[in-house]
Chimera marker file (.cmm) of the C-alpha trace (Angstrom):
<marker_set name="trace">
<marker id="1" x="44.052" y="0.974" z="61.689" r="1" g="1" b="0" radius="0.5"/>
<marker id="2" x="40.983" y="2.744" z="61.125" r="1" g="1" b="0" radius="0.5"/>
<marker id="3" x="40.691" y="4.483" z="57.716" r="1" g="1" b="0" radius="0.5"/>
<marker id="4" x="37.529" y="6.428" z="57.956" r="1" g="1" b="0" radius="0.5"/>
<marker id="5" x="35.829" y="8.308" z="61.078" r="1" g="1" b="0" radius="0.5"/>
<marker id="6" x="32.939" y="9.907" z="61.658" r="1" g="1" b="0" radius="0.5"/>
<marker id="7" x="32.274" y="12.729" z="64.478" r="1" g="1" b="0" radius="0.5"/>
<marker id="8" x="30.523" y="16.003" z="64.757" r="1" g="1" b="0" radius="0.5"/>
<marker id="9" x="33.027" y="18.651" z="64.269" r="1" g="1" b="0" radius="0.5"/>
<marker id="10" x="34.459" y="20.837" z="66.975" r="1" g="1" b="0" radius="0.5"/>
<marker id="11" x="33.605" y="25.011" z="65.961" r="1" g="1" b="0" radius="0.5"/>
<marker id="12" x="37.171" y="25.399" z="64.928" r="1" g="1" b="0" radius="0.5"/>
<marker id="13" x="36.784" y="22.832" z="62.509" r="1" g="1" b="0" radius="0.5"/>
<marker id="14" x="33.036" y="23.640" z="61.180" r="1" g="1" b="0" radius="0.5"/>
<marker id="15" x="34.546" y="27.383" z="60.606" r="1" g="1" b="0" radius="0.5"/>
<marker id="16" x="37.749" y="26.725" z="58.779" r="1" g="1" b="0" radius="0.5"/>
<marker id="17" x="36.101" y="24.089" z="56.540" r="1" g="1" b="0" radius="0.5"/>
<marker id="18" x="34.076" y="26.581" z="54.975" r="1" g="1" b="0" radius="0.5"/>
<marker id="19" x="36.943" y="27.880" z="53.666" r="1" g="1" b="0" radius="0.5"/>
<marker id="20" x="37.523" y="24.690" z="51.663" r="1" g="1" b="0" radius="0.5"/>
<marker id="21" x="36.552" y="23.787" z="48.323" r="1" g="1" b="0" radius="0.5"/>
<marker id="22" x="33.131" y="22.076" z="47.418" r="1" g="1" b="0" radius="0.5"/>
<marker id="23" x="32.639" y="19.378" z="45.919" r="1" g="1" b="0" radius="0.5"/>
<marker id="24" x="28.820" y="17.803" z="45.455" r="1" g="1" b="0" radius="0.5"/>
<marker id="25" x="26.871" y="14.926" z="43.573" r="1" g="1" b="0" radius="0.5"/>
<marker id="26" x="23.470" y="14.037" z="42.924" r="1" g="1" b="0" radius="0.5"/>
<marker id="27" x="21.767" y="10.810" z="44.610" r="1" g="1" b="0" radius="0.5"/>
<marker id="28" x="20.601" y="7.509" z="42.738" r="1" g="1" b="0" radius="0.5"/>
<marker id="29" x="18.837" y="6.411" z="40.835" r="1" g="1" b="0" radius="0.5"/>
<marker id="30" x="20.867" y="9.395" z="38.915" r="1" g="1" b="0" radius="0.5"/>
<marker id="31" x="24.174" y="6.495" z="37.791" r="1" g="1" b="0" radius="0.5"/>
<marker id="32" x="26.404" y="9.416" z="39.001" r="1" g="1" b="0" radius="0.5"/>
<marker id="33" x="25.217" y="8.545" z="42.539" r="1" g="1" b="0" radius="0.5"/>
<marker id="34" x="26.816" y="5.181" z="43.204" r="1" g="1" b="0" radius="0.5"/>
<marker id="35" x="30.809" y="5.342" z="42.304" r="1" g="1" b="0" radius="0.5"/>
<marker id="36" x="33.883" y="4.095" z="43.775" r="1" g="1" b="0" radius="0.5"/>
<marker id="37" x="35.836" y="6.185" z="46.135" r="1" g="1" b="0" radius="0.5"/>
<marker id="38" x="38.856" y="7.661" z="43.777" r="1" g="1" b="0" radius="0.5"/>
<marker id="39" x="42.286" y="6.851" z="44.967" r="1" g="1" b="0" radius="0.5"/>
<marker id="40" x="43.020" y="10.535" z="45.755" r="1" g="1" b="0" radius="0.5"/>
<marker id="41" x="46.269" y="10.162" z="47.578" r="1" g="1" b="0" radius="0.5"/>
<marker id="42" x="48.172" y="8.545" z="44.017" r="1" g="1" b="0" radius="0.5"/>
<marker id="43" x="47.858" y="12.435" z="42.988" r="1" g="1" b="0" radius="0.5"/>
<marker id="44" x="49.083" y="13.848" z="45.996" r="1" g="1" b="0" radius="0.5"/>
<marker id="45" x="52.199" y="12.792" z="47.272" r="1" g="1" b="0" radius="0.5"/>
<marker id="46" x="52.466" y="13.844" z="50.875" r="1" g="1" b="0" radius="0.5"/>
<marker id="47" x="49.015" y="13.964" z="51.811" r="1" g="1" b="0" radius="0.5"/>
<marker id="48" x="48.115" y="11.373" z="54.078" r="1" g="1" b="0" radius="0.5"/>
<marker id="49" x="44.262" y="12.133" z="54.956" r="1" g="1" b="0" radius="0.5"/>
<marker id="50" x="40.951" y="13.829" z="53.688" r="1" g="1" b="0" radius="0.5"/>
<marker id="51" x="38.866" y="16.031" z="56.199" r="1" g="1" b="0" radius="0.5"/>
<marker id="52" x="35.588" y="16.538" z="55.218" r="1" g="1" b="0" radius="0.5"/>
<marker id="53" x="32.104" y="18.647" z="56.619" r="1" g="1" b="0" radius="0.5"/>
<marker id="54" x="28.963" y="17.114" z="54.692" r="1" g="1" b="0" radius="0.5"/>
<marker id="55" x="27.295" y="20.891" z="54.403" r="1" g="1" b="0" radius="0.5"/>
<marker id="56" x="24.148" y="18.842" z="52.663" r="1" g="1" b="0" radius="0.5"/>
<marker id="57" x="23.070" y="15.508" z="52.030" r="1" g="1" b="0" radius="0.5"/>
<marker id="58" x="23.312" y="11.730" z="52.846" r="1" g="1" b="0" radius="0.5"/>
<marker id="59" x="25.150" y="8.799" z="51.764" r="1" g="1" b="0" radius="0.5"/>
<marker id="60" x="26.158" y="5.458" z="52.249" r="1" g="1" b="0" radius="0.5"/>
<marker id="61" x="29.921" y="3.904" z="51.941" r="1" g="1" b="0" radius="0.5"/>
<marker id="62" x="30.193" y="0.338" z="51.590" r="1" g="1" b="0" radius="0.5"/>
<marker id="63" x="33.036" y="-0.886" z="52.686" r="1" g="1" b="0" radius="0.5"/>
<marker id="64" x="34.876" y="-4.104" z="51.471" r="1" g="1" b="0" radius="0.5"/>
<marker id="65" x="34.572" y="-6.732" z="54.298" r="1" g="1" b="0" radius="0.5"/>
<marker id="66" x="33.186" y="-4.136" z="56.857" r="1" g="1" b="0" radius="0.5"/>
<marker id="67" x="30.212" y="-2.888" z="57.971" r="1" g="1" b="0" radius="0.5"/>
<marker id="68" x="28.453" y="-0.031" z="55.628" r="1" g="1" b="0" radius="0.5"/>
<marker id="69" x="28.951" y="3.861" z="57.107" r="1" g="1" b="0" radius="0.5"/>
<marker id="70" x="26.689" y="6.953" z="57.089" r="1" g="1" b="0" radius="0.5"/>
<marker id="71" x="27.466" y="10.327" z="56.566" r="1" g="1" b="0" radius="0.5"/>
<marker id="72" x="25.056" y="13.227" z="56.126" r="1" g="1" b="0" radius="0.5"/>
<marker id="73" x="24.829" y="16.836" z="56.602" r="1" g="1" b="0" radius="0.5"/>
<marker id="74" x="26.602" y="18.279" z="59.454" r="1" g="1" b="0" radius="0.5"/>
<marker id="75" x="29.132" y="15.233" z="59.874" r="1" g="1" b="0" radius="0.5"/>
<marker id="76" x="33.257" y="15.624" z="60.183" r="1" g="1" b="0" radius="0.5"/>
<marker id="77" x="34.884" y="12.805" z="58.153" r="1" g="1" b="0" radius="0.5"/>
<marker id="78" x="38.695" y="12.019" z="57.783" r="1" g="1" b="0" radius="0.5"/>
<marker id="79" x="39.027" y="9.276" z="55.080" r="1" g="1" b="0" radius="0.5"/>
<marker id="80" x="42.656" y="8.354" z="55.603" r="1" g="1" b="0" radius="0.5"/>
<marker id="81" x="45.278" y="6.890" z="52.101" r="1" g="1" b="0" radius="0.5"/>
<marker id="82" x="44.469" y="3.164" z="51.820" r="1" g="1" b="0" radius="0.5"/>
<marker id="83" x="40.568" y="3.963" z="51.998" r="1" g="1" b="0" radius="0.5"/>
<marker id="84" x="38.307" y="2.103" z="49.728" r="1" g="1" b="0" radius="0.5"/>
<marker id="85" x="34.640" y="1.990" z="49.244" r="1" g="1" b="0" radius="0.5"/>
<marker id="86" x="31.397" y="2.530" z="47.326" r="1" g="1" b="0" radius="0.5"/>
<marker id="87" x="29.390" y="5.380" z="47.456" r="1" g="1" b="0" radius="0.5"/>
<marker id="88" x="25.710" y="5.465" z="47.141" r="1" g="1" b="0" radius="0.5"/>
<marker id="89" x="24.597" y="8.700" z="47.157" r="1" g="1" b="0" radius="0.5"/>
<marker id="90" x="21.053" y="8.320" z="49.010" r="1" g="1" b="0" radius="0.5"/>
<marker id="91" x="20.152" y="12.535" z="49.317" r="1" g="1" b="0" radius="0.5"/>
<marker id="92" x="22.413" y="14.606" z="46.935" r="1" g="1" b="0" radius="0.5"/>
<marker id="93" x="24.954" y="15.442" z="48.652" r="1" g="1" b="0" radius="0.5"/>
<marker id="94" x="27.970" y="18.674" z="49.245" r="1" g="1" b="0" radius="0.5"/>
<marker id="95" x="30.954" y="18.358" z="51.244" r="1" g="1" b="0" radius="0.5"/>
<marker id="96" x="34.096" y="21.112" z="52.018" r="1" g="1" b="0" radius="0.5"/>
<marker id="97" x="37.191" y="19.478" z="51.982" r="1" g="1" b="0" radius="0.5"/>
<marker id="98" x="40.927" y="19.729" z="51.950" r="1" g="1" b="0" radius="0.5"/>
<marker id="99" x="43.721" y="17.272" z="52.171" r="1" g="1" b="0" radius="0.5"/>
<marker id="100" x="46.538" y="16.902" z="55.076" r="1" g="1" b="0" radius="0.5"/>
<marker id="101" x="50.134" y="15.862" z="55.729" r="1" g="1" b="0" radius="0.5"/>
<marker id="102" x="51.319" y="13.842" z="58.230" r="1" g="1" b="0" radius="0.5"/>
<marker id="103" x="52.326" y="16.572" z="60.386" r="1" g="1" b="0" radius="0.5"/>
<marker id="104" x="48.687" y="17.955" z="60.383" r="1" g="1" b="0" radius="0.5"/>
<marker id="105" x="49.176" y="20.756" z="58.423" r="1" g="1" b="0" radius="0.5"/>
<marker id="106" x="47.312" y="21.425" z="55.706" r="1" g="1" b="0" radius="0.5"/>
<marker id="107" x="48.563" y="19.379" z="52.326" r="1" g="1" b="0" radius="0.5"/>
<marker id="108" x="49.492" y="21.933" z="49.961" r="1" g="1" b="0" radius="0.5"/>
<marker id="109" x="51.174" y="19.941" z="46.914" r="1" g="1" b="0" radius="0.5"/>
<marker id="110" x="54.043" y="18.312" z="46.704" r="1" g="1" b="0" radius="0.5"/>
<marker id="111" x="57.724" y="20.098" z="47.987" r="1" g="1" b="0" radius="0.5"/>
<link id1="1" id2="2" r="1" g="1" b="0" radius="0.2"/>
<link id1="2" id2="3" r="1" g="1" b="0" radius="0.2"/>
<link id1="3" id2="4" r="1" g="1" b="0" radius="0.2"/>
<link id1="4" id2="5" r="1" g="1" b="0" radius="0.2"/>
<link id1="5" id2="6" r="1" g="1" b="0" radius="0.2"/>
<link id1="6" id2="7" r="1" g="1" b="0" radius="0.2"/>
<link id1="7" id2="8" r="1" g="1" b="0" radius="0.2"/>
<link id1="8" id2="9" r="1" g="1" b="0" radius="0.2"/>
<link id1="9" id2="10" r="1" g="1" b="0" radius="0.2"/>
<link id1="10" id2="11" r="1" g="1" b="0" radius="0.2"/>
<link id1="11" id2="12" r="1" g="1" b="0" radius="0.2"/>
<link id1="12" id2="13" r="1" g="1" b="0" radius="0.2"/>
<link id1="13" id2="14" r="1" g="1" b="0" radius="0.2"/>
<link id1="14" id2="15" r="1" g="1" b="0" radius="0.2"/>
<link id1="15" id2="16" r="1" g="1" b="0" radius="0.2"/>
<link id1="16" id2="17" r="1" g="1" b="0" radius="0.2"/>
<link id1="17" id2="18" r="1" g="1" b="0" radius="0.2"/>
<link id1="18" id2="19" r="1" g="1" b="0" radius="0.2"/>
<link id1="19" id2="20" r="1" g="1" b="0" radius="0.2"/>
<link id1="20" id2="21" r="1" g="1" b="0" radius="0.2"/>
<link id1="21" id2="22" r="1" g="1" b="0" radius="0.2"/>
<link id1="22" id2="23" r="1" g="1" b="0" radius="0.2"/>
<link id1="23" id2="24" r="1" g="1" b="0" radius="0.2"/>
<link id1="24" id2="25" r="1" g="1" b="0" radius="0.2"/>
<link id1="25" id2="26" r="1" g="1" b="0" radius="0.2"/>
<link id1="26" id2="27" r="1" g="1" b="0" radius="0.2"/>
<link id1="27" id2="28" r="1" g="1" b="0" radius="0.2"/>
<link id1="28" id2="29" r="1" g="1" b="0" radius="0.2"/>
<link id1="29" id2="30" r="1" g="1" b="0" radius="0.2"/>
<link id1="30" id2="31" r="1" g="1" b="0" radius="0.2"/>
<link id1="31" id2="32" r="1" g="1" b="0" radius="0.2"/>
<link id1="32" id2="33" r="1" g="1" b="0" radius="0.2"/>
<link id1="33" id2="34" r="1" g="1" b="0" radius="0.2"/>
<link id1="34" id2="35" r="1" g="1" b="0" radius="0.2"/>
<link id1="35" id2="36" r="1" g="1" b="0" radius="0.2"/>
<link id1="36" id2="37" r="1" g="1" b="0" radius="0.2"/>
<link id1="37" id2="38" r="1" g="1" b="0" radius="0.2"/>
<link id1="38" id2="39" r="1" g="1" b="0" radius="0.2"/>
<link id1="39" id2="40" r="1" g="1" b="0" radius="0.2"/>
<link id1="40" id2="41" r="1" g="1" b="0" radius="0.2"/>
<link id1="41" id2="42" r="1" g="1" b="0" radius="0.2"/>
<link id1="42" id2="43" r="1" g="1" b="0" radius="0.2"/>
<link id1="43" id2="44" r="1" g="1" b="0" radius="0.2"/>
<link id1="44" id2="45" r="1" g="1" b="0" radius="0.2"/>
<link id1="45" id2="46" r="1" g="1" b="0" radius="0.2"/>
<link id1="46" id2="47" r="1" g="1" b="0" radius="0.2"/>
<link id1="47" id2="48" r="1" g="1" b="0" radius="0.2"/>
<link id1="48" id2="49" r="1" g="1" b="0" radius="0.2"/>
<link id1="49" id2="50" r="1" g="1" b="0" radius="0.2"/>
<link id1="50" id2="51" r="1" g="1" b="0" radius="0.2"/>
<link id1="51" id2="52" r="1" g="1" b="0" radius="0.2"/>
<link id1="52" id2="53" r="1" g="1" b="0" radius="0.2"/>
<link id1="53" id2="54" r="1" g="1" b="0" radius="0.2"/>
<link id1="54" id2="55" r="1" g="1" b="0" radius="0.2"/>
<link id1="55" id2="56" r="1" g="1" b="0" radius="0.2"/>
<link id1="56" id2="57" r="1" g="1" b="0" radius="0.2"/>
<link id1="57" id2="58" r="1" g="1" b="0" radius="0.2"/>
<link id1="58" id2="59" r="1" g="1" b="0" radius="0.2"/>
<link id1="59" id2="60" r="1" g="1" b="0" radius="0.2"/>
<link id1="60" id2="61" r="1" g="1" b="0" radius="0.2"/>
<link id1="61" id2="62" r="1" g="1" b="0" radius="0.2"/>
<link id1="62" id2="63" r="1" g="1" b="0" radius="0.2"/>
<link id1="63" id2="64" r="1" g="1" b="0" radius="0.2"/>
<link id1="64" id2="65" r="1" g="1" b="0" radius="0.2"/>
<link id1="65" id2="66" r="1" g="1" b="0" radius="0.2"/>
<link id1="66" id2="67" r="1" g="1" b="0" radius="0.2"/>
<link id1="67" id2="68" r="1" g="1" b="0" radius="0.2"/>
<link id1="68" id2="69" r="1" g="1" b="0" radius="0.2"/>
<link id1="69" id2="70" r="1" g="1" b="0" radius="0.2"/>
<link id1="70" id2="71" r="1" g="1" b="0" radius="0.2"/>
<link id1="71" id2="72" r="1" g="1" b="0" radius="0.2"/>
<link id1="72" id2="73" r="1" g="1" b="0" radius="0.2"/>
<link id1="73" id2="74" r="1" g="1" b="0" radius="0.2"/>
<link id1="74" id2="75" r="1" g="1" b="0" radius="0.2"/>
<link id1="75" id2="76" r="1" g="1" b="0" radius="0.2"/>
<link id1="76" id2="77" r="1" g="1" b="0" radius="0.2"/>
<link id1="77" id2="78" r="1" g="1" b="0" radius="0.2"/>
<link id1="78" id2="79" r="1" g="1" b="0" radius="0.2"/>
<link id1="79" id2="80" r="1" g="1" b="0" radius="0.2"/>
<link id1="80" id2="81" r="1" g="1" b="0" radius="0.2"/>
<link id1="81" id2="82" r="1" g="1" b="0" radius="0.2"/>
<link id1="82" id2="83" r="1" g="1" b="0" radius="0.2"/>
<link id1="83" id2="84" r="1" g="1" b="0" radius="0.2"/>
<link id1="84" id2="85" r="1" g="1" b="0" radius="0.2"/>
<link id1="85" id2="86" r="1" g="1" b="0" radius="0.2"/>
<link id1="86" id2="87" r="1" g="1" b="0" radius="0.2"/>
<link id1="87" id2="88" r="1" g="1" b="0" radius="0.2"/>
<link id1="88" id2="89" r="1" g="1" b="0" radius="0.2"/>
<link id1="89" id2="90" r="1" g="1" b="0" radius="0.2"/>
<link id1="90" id2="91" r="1" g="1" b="0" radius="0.2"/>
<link id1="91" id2="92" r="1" g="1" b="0" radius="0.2"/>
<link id1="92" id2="93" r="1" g="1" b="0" radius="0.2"/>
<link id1="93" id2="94" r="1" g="1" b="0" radius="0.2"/>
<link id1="94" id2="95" r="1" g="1" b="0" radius="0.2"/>
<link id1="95" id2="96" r="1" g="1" b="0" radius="0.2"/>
<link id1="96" id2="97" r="1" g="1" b="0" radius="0.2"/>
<link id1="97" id2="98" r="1" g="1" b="0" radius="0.2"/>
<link id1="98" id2="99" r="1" g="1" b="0" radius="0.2"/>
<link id1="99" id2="100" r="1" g="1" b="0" radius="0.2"/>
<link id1="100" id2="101" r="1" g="1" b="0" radius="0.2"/>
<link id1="101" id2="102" r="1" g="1" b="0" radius="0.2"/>
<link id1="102" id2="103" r="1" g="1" b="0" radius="0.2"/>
<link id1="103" id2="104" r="1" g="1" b="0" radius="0.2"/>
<link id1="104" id2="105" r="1" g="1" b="0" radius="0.2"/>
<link id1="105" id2="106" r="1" g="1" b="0" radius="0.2"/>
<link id1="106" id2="107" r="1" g="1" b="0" radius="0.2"/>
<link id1="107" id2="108" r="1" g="1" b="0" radius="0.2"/>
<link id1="108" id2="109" r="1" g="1" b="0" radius="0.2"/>
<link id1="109" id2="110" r="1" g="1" b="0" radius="0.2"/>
<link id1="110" id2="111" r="1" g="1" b="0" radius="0.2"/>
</marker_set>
């Protein structure tokens, strides 16, 4: 099974991400640029994917035994639980984001 994906978003989903939080970084050689992907579904029981809109920037994810992926600005990601990588931040780099449930709703926290 795949666990990442890269697309252009539909309009539905460019509009409602910008409702999302924000979370940025700075690019390398900065040491915060390169970091491993955090395990984000241990904290969030329930949630079973990450959707993401790069608003800004570029980076690369190196993936264990796979070949490397690109995002950058204007890109729709779902990282999926199990997901593993390295980032190297290449331009510094903002994405909106939320987390999701099985069902497709939006993850709110746990019942």
């Amino acid at each position: 099974r795949q666990l990442v994906s890269v697309m252009r978003p539909c309009s539905e989903d460019a509009l409602s991400a910008k409702l999302w939080p924000v979370w940025s970084c700075v690019a390398e050689p900065d040491p915060l640029g390169t970091f491993l992907e955090s395990r984000w579904w241990e904290a969030r029981p329930g949630a079973v994917e990450e959707r993401c809109l790069i608003s800004d920037g570029r980076a690369t994810l190196d993936i264990a035994g796979e070949q490397a992926v690109v995002v950058q600005a204007g890109d729709w990601v779902v990282f999926k639980a199990g997901f593993s990588c390295a980032w190297h931040v290449k331009r510094n780099i903002s994405k909106h984001y939320a987390y999701f449930s099985a069902d497709g709703t939006q993850w709110t926290g746990p019942d």
